[in-house]
N, CA, C and O atoms as a MOPAC input file, in Angstrom:
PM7 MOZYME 1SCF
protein

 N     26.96300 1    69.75000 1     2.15600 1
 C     26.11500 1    70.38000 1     3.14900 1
 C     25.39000 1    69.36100 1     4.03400 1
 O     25.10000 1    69.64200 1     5.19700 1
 N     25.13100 1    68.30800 1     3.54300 1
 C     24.74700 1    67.31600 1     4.67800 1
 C     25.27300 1    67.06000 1     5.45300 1
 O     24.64100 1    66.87600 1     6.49400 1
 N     26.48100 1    66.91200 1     5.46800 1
 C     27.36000 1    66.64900 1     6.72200 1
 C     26.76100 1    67.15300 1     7.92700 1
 O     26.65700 1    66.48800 1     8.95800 1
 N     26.24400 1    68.70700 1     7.73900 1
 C     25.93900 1    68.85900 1     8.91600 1
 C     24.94800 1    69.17600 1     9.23000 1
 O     24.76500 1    70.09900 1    10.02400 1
 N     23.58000 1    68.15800 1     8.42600 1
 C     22.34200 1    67.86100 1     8.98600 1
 C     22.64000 1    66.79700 1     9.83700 1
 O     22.25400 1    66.77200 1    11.00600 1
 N     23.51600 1    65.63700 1     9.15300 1
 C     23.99200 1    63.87300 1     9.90700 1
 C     25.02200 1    64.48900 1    11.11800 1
 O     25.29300 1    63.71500 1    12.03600 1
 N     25.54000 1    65.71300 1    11.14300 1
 C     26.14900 1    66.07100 1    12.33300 1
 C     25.12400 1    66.51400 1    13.52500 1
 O     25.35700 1    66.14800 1    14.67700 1
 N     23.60800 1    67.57700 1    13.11200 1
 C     23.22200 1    68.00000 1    13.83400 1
 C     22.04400 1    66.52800 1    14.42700 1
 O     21.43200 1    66.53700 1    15.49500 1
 N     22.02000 1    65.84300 1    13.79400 1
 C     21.00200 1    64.56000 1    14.17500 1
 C     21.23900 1    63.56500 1    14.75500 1
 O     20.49100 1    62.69100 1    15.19300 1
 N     22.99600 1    63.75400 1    14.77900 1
 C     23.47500 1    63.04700 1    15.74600 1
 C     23.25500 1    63.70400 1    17.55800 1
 O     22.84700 1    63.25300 1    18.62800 1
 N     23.84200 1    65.06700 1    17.00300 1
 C     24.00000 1    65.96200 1    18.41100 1
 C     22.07800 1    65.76300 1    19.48900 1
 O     21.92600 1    65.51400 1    20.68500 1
 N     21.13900 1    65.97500 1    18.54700 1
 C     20.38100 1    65.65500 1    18.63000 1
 C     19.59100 1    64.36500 1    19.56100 1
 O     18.80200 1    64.24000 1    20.49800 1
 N     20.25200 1    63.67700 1    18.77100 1
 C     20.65200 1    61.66200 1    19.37600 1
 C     20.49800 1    61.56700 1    20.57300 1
 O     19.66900 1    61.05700 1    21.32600 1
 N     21.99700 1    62.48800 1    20.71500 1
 C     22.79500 1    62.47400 1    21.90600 1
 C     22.30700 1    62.81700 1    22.84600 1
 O     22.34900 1    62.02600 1    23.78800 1
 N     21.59800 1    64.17400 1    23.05500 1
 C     20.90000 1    65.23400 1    23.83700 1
 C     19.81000 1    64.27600 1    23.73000 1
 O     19.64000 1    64.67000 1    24.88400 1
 N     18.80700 1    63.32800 1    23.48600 1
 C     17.83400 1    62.34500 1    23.83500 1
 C     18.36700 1    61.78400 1    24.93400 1
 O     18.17900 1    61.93500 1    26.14100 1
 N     19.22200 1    60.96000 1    24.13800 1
 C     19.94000 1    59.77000 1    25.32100 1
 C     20.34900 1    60.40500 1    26.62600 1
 O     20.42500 1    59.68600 1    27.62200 1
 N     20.61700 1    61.67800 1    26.70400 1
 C     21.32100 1    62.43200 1    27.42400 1
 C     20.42900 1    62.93700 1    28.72700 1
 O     20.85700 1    63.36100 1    29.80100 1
 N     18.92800 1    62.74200 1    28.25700 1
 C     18.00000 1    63.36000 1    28.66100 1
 C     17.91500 1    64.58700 1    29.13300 1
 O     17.39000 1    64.99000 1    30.17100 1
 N     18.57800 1    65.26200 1    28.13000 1
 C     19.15100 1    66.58300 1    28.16600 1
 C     17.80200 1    67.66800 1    28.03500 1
 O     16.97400 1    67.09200 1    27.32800 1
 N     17.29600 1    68.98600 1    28.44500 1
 C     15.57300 1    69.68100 1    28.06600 1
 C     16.32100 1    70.34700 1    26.30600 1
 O     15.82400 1    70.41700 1    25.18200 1
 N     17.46900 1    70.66000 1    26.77500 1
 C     18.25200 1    71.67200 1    25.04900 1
 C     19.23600 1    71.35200 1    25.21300 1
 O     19.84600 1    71.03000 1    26.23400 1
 N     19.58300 1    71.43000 1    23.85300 1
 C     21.07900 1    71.65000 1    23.58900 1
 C     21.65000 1    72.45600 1    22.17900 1
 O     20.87500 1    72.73800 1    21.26500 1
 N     22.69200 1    72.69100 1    22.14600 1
 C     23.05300 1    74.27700 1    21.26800 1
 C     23.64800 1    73.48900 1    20.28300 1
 O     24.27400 1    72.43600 1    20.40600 1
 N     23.26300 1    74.38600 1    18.90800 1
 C     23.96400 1    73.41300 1    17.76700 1
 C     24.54100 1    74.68400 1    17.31000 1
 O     23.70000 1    75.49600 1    17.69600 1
 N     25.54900 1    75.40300 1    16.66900 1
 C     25.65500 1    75.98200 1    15.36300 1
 C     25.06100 1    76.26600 1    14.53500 1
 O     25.02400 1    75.40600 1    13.65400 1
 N     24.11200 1    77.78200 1    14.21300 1
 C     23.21000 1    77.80200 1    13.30100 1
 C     23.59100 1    77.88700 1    11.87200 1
 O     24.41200 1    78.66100 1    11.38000 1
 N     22.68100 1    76.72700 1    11.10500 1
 C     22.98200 1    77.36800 1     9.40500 1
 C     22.08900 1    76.78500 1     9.18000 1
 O     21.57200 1    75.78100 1     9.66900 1
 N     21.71500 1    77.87700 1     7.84400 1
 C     20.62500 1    77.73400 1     7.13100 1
 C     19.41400 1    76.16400 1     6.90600 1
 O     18.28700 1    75.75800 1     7.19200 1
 N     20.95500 1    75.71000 1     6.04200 1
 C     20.21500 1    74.19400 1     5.83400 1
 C     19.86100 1    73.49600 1     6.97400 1
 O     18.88200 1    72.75000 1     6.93800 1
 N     20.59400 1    73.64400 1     8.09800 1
 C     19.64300 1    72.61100 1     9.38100 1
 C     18.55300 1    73.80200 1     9.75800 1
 O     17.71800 1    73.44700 1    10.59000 1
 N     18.48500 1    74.59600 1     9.47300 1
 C     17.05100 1    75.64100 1     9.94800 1
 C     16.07600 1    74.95300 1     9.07800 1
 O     14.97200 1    74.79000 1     9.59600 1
 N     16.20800 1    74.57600 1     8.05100 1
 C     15.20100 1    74.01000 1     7.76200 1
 C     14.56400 1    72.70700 1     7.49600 1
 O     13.54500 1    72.35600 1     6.90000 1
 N     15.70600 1    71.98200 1     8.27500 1
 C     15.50600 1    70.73500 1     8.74300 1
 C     14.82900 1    70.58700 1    10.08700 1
 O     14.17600 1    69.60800 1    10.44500 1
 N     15.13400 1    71.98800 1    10.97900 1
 C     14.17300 1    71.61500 1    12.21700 1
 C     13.37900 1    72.50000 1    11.66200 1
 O     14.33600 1    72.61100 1    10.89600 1
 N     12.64400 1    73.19500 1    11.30100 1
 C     11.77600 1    73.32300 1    10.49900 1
 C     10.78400 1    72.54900 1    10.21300 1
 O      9.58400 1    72.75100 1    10.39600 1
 N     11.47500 1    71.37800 1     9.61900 1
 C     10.60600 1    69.98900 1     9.24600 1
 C     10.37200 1    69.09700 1    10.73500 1
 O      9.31200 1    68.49000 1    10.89300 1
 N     11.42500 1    69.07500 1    11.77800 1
 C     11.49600 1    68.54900 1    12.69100 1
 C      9.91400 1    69.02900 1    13.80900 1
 O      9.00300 1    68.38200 1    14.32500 1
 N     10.31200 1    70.52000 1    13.75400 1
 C      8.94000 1    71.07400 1    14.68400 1
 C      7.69400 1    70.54900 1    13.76600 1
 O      7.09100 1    69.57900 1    14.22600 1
 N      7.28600 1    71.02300 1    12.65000 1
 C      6.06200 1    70.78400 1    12.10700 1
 C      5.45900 1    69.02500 1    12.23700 1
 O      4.25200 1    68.78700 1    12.18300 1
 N      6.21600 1    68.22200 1    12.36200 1
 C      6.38900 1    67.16800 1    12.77200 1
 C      6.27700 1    66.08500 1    13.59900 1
 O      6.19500 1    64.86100 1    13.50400 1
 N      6.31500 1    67.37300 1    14.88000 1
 C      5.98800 1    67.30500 1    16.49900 1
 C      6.96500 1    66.70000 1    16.89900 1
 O      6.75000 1    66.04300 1    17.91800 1
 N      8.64800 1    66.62600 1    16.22900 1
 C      9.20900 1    65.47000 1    17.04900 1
 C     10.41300 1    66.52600 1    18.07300 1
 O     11.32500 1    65.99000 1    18.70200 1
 N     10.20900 1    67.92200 1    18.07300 1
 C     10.93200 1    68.65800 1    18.88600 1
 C      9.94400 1    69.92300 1    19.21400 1
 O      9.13500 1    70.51400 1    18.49800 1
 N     10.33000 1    70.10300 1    20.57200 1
 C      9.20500 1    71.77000 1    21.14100 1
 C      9.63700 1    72.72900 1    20.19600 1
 O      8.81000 1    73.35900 1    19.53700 1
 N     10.65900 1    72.87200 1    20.08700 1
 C     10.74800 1    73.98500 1    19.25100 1
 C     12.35300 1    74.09000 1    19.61600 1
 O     12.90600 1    73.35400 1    20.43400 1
 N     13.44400 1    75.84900 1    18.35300 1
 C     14.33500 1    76.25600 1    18.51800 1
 C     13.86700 1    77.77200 1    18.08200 1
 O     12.86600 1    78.23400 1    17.53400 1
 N     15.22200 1    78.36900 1    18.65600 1
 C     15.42400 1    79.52700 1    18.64300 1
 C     17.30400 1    80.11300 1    18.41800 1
 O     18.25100 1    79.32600 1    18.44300 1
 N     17.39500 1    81.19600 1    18.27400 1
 C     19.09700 1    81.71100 1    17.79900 1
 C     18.85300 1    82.00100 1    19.52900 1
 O     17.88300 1    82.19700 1    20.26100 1
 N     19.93500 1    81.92700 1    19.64100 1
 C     20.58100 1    82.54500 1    21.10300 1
 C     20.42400 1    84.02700 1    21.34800 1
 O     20.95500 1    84.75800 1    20.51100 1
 N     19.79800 1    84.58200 1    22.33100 1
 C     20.20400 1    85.74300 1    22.34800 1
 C     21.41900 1    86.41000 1    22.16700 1
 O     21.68600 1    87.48000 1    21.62000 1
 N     21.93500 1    85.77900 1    22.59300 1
 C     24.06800 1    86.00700 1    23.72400 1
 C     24.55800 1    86.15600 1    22.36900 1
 O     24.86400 1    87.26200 1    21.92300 1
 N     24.65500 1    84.94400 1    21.60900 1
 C     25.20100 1    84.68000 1    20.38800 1
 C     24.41300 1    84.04000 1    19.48800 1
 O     23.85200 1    82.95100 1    19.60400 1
 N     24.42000 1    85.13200 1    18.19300 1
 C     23.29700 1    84.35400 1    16.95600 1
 C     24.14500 1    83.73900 1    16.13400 1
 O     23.77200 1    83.73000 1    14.96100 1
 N     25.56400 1    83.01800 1    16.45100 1
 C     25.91000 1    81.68500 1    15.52800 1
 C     25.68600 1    80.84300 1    16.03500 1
 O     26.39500 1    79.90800 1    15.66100 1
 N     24.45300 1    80.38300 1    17.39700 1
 C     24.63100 1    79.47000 1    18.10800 1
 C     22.52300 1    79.15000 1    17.91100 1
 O     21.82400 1    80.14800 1    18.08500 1
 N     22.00100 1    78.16700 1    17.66500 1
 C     20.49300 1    77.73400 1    18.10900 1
 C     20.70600 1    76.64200 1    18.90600 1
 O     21.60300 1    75.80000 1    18.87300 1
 N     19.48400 1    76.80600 1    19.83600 1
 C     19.12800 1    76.29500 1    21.06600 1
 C     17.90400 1    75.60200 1    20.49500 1
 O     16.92500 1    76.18500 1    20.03000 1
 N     18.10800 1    74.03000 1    20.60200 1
 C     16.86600 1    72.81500 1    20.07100 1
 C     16.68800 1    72.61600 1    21.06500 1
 O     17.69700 1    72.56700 1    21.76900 1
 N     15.19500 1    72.35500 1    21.81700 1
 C     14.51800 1    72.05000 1    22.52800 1
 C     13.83800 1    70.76500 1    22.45500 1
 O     12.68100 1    70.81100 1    22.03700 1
 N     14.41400 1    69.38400 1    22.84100 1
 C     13.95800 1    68.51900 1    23.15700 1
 C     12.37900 1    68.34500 1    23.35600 1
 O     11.58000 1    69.22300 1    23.68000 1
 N     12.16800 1    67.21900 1    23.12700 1
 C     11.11700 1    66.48000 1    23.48800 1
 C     10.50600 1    65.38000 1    23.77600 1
 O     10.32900 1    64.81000 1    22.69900 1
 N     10.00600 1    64.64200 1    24.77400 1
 C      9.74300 1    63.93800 1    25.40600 1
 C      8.19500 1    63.31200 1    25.41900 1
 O      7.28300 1    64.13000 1    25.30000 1
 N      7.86400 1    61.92800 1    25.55600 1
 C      6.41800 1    61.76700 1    25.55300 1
 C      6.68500 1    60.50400 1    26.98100 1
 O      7.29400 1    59.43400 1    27.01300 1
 N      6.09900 1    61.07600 1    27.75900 1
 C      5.40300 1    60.52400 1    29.20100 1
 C      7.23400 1    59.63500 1    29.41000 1
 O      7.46100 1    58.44000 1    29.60000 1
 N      8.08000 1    60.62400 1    29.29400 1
 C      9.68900 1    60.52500 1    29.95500 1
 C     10.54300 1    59.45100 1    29.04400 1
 O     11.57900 1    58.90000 1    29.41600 1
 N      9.79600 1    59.24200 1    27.58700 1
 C     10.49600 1    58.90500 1    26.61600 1
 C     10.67900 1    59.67500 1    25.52900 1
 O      9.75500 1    60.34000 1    25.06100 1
 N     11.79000 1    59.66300 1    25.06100 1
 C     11.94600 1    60.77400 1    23.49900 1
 C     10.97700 1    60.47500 1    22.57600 1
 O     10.49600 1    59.34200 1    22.53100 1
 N     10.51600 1    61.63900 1    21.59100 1
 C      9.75600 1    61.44900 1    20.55800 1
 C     10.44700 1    60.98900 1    19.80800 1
 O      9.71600 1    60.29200 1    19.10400 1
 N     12.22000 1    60.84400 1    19.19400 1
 C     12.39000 1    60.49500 1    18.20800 1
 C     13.52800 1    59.32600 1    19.14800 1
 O     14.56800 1    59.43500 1    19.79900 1
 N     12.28700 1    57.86600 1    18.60600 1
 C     13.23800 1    56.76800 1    19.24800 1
 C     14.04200 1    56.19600 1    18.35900 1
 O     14.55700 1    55.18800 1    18.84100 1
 N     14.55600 1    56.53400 1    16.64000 1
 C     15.39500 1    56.39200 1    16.00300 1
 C     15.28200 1    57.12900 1    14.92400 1
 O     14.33000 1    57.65900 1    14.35200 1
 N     17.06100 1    57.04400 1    14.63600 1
 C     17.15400 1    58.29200 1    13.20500 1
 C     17.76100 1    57.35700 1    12.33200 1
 O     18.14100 1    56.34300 1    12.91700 1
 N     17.98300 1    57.38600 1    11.03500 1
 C     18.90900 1    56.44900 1    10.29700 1
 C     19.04400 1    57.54600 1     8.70300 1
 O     18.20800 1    57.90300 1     7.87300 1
 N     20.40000 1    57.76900 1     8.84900 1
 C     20.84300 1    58.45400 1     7.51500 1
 C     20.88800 1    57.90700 1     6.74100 1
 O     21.60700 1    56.91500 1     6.85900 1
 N     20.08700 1    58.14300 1     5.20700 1
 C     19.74400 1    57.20700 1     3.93100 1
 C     21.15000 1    57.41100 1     3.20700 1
 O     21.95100 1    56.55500 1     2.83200 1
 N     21.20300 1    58.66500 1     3.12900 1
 C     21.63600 1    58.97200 1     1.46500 1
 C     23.16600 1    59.67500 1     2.07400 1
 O     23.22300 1    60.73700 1     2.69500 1
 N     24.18000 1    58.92400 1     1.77500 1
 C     25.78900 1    59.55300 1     2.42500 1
 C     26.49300 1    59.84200 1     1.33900 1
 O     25.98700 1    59.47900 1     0.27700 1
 N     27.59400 1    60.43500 1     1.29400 1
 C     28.44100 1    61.29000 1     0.40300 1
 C     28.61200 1    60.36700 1    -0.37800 1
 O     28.12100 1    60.47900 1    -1.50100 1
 N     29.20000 1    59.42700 1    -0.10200 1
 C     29.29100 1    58.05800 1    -1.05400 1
 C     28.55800 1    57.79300 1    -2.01000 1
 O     28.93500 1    57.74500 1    -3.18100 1
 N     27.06500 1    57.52800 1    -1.47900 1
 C     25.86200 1    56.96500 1    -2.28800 1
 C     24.67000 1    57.81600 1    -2.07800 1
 O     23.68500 1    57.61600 1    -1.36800 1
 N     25.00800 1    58.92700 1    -2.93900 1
 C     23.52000 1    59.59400 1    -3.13400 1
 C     21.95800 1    58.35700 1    -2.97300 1
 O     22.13600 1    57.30600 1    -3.58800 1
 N     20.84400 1    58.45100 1    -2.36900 1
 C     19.64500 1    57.90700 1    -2.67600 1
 C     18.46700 1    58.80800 1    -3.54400 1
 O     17.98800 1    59.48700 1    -2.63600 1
 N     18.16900 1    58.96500 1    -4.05500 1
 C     17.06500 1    59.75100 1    -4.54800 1
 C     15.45000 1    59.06600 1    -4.60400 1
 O     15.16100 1    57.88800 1    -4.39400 1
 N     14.82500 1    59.82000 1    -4.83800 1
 C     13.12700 1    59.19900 1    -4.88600 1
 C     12.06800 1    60.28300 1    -5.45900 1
 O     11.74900 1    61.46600 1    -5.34200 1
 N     11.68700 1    58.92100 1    -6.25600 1
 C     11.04000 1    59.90500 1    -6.97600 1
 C      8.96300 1    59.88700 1    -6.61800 1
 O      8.17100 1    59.00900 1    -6.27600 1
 N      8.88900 1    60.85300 1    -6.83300 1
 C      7.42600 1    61.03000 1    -5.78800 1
 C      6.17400 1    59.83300 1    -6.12800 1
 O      5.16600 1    59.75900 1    -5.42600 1
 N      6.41500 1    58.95700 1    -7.27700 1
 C      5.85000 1    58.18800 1    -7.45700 1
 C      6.25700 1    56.51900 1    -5.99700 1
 O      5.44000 1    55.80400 1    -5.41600 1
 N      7.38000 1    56.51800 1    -5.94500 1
 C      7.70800 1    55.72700 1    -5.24300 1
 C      7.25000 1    55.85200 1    -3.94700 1
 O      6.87300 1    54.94900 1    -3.19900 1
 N      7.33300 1    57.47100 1    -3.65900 1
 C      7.04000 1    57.81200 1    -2.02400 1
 C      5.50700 1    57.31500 1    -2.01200 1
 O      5.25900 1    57.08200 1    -0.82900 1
 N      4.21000 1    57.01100 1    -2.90100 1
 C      3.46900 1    57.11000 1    -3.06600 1
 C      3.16500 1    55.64500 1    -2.37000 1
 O      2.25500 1    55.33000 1    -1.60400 1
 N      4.57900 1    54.62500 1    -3.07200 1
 C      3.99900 1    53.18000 1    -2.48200 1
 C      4.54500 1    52.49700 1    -1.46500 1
 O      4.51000 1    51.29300 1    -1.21300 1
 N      5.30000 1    53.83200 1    -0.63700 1
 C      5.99500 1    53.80200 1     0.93900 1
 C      4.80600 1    53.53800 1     2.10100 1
 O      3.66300 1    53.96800 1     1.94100 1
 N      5.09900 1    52.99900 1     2.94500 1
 C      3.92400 1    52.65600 1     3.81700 1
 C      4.83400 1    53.73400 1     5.09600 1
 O      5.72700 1    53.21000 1     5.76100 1
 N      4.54900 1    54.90700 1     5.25900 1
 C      5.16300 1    55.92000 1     6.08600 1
 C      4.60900 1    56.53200 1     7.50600 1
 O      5.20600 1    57.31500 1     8.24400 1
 N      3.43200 1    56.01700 1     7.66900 1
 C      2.93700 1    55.68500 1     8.62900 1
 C      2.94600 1    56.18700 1    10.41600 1
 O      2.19000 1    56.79300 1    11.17600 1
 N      4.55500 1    55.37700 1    10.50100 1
 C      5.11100 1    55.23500 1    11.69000 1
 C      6.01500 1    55.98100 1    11.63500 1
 O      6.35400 1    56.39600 1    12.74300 1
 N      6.75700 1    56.46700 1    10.54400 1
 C      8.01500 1    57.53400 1    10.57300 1
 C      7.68100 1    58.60700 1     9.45700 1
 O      6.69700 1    58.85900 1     8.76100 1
 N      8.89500 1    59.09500 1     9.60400 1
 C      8.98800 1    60.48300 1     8.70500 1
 C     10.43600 1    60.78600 1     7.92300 1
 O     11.48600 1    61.05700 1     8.50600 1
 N     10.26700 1    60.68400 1     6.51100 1
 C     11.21700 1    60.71300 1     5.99700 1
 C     11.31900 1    62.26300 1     5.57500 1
 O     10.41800 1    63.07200 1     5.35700 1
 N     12.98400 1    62.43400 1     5.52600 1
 C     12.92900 1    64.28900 1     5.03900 1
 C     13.83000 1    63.90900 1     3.96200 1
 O     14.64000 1    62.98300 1     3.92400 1
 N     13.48700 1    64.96300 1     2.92300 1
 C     13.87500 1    64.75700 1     1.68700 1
 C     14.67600 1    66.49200 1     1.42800 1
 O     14.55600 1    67.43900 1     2.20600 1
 N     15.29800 1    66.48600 1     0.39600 1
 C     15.94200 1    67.44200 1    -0.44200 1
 C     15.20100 1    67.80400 1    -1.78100 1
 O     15.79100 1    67.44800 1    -2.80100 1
 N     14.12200 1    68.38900 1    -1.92300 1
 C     13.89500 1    68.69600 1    -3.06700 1
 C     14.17800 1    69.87100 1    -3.68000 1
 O     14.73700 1    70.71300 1    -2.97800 1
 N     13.95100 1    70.13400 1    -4.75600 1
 C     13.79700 1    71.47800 1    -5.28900 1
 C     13.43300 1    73.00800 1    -5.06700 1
 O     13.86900 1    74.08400 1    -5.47400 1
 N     12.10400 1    72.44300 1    -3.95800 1
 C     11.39800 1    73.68700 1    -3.57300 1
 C     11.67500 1    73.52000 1    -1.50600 1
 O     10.88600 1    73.80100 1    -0.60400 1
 N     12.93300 1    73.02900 1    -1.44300 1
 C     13.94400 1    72.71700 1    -0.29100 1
 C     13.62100 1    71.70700 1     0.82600 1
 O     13.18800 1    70.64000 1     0.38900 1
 N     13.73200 1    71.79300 1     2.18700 1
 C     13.70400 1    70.81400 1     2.16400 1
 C     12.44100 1    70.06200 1     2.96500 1
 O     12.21900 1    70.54200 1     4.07700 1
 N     11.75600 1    69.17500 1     2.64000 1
 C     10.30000 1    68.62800 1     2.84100 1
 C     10.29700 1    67.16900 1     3.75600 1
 O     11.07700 1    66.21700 1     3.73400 1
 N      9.50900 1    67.33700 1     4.27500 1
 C      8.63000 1    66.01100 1     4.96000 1
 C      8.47700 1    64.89000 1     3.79800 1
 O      8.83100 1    65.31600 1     2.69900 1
 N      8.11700 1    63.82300 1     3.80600 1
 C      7.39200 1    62.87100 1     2.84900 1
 C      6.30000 1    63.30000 1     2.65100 1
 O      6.05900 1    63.42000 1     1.44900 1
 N      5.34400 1    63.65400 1     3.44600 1
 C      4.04000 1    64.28200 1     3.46900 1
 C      3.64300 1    65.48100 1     2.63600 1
 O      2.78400 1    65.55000 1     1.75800 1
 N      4.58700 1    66.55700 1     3.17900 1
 C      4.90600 1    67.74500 1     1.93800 1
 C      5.32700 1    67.18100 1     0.83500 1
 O      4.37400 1    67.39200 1     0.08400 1
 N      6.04200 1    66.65400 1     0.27800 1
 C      6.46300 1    66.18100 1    -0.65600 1
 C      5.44100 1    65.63200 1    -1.23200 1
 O      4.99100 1    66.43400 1    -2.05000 1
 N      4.81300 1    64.60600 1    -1.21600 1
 C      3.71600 1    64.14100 1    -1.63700 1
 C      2.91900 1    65.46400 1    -2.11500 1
 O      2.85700 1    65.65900 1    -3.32900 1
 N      2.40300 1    66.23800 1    -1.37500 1
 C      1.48100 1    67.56000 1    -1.82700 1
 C      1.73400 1    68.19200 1    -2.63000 1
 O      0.83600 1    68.76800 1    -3.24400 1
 N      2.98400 1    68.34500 1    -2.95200 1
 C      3.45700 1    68.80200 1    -3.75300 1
 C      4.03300 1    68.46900 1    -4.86400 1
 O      4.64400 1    69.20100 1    -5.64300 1
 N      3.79700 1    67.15900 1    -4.94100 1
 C      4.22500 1    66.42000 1    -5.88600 1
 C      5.68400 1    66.29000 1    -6.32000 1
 O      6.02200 1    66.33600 1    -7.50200 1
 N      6.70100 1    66.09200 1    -5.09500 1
 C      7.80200 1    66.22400 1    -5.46800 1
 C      9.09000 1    65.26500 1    -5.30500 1
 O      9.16200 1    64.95800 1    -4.11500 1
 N      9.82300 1    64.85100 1    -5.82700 1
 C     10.49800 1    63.71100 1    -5.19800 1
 C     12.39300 1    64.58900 1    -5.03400 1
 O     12.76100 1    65.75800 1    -5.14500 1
 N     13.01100 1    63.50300 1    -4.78400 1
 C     14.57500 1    64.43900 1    -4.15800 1
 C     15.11200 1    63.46800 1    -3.29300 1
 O     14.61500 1    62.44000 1    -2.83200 1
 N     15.97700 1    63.87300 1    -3.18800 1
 C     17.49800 1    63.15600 1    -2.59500 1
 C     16.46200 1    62.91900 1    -0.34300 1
 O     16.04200 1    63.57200 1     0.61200 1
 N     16.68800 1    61.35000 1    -0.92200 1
 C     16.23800 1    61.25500 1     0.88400 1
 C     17.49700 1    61.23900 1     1.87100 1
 O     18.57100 1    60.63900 1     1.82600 1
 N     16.87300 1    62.23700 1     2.88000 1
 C     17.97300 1    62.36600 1     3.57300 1
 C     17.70600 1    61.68600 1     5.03600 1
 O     18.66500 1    61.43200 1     5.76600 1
 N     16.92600 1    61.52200 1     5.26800 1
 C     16.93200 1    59.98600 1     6.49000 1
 C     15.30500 1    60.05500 1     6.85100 1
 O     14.36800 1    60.71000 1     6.39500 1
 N     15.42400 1    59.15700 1     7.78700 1
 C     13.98100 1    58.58700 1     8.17400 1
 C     14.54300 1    58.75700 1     9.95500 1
 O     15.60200 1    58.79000 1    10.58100 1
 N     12.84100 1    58.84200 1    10.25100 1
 C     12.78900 1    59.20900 1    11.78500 1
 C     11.41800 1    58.46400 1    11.74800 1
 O     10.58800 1    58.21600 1    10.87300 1
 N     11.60300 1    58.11100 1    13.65800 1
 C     11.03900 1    57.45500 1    13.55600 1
 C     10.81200 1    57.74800 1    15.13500 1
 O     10.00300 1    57.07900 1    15.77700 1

């Protein structure tokens, strides 16, 4: 199922560089709640399902004074090499400047949530 969070974060990328206002991804679940984490975050205005067609969401870019909010993404944890973390570690992360999203249990979280909740899980990249 990651595949196509590292698919939609690319598309994402792209539509930055692109200086694109939206662009349409394929809706499923698991990236719903990756932008999910993305809006609460502030690093996108927001999404929505398409009217026309609800297999399709529309991500809404975002920009700070005509630069992207998210000036890099980097995928941790690939099919290959699971990463995991456990909430003690996130504890002695200096996180600061980015935002890592994780896979936990109680789905999928910020570093920040995670922390609150005391939870650790498979990291699935850092933004920044």
């Amino acid at each position: 199922m990651q595949h196509l969070v590292w698919k939609m974060l690319s598309t994402i990328k792209n539509g930055l560089l692109a200086r694109k206002k939206s662009i349409v991804y394929p809706y499923k679940i698991f990236c719903n709640q990756v932008l999910k984490v993305l809006y609460k975050e502030g690093y996108i205005n927001g999404y929505r399902l398409l009217p026309s067609n609800s297999n399709k969401i529309e991500i809404f870019l975002k920009y700070n004074h005509s630069k992207p909010a998210i000036a890099k993404i980097v995928s941790v944890s690939k099919p290959g090499k699971r990463v995991y973390v456990s909430v003690f570690s996130l504890w002695q992360l200096n996180t600061s400047l980015q935002t890592m999203i994780l896979s936990t249990p109680k789905g999928i979280l910020s570093d920040k949530e995670s922390r609150k909740a005391h939870l650790g899980g498979e990291l699935l990249c850092i933004i920044q």
